[in-house]
C-alpha positions as CSV (number, residue, x, y, z in Angstrom):
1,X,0.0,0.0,0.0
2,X,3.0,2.5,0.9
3,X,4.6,1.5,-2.7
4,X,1.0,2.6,-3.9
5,X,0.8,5.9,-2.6
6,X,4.5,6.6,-3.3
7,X,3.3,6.0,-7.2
8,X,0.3,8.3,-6.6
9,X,2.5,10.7,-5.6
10,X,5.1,10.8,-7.9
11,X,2.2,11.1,-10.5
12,X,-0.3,13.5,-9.2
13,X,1.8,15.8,-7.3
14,X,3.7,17.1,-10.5
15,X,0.0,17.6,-12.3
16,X,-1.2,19.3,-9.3
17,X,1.9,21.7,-8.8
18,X,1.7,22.4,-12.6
19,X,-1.8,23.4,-12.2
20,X,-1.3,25.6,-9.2
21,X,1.6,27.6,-10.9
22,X,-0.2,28.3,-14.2
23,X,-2.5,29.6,-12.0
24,X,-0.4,31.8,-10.8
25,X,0.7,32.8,-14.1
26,X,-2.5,33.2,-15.6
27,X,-2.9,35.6,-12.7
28,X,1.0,38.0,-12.6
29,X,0.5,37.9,-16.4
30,X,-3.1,39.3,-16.8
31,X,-3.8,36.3,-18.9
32,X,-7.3,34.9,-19.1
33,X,-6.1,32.3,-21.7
34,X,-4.6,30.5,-19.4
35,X,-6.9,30.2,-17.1
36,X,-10.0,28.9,-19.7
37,X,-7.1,25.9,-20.2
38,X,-7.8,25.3,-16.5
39,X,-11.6,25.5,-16.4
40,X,-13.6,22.8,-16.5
41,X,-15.4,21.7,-19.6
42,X,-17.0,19.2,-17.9
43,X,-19.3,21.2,-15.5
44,X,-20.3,25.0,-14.8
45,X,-17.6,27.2,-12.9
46,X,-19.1,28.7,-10.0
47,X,-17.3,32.3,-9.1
48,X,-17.9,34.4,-6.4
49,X,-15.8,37.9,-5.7
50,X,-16.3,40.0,-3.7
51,X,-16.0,43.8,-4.5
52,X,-14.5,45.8,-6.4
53,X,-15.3,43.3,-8.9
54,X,-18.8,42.0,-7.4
55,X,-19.5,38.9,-9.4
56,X,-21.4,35.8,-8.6
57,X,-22.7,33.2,-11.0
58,X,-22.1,29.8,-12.3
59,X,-20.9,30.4,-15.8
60,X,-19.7,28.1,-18.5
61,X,-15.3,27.7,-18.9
62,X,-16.1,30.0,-22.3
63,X,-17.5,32.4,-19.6
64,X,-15.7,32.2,-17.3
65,X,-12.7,32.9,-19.7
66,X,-14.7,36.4,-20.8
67,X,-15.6,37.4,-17.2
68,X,-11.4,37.1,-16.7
69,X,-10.9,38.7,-19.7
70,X,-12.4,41.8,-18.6
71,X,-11.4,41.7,-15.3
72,X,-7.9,41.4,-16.2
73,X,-8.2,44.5,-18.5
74,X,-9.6,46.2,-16.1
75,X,-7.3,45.7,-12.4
76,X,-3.9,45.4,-12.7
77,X,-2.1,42.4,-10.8
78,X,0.4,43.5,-8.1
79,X,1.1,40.2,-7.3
80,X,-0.3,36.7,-6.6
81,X,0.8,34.1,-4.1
82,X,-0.3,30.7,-3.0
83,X,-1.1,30.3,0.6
84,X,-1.9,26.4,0.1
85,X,0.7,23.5,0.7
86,X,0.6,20.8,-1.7
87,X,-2.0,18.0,-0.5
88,X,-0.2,15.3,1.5
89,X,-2.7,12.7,0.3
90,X,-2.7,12.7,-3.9
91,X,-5.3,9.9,-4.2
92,X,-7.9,12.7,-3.4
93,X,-10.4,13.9,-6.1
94,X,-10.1,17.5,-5.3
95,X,-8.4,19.9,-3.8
96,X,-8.7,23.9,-2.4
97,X,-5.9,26.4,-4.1
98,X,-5.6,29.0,-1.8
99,X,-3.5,32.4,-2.6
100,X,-3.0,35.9,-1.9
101,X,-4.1,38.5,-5.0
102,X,-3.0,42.4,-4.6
103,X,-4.5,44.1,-7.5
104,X,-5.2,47.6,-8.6
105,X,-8.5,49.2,-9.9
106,X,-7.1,50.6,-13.3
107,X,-9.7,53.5,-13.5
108,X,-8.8,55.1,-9.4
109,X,-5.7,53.9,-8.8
110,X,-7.4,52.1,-5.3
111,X,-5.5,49.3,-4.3
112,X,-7.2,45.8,-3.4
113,X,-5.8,42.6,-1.1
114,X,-8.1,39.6,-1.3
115,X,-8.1,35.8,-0.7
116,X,-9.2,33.9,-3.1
117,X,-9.8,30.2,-3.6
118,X,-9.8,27.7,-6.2
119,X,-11.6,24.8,-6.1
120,X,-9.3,22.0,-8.1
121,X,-11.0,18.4,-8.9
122,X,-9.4,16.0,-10.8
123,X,-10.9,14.8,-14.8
124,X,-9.9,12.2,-16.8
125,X,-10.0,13.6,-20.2
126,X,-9.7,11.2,-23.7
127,X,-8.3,12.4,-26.4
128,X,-7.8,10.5,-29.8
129,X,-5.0,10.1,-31.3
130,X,-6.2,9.7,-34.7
131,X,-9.5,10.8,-35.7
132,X,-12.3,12.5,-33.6
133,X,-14.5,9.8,-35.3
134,X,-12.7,6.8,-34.6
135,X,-14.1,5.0,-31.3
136,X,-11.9,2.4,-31.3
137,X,-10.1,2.1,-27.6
138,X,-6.5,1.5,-28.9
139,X,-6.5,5.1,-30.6
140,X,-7.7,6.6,-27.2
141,X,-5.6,8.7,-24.9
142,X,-6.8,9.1,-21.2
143,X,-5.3,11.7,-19.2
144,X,-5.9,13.0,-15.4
145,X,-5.6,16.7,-15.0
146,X,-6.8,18.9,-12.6
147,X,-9.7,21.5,-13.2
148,X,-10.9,24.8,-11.5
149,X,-14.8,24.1,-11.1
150,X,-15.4,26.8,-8.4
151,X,-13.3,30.5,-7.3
152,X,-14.3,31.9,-4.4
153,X,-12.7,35.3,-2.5
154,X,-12.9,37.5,0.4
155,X,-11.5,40.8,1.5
156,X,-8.7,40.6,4.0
């Protein structure tokens, strides 16, 4: 069983440290685009943030990656940091990304500190190798990769 998790962790934690710093790109880069890669196509994204931005919804990953888009082009990252250690038990399905955002409102300059949280689950998405149109399992690629399917914030 040890052996087990020891592969489970060897394979998950790489995916899930991945995930967390493209995150954090997505977020010091102003870059929505990376983020929709993140969002799940699976189910809806539920997002909830407080003011200045004052949005809550479930919204589709192609919504999501709009709602980001404007966001971004309107507040200014100062910087982004994760406030989460790395789950100690990989074999989990999901997992809570927490990290520090400092952003400024581009149109009065005011200044903004917030937590915010992401809520990571794990998909196993196939891909063909070949064709879209071929169903045959040998030409099928499965792959485990973790998805945002919920952000939630507070003020500090």
């Amino acid at each position: 069983m040890a052996h087990l998790n020891i592969l489970l962790l060897t394979v998950f934690l790489p995916l899930l440290s991945t995930t967390t710093q493209n995150i954090e790109k997505a977020f010091l880069q102003n870059n929505p685009k990376i983020l929709y890669s993140l969002f799940s196509s699976e189910s809806a994204v539920n997002i909830s943030l407080p003011e200045p931005i004052s949005f809550s919804d479930q919204v589709s990953n192609q919504q999501a990656y709009f709602l980001f888009r404007k966001i971004f082009s309107s507040f200014t990252t100062f910087e982004f940091y994760s406030e989460t250690e790395l789950p100690l038990f990989p074999e989990e399905k999901s997992f809570i990304f927490k990290a520090r955002w400092s952003f400024k409102d581009d149109k009065n300059n005011n200044q903004h500190v917030i937590h915010i949280f992401f809520y990571l689950t794990k998909e196993t998405i196939q891909k063909n190798r070949n064709s879209p149109f071929q169903l045959s399992q040998k030409n099928k690629e499965t792959k485990n990769t973790w998805k945002i399917i919920e952000i939630k914030a507070e003020k500090i």
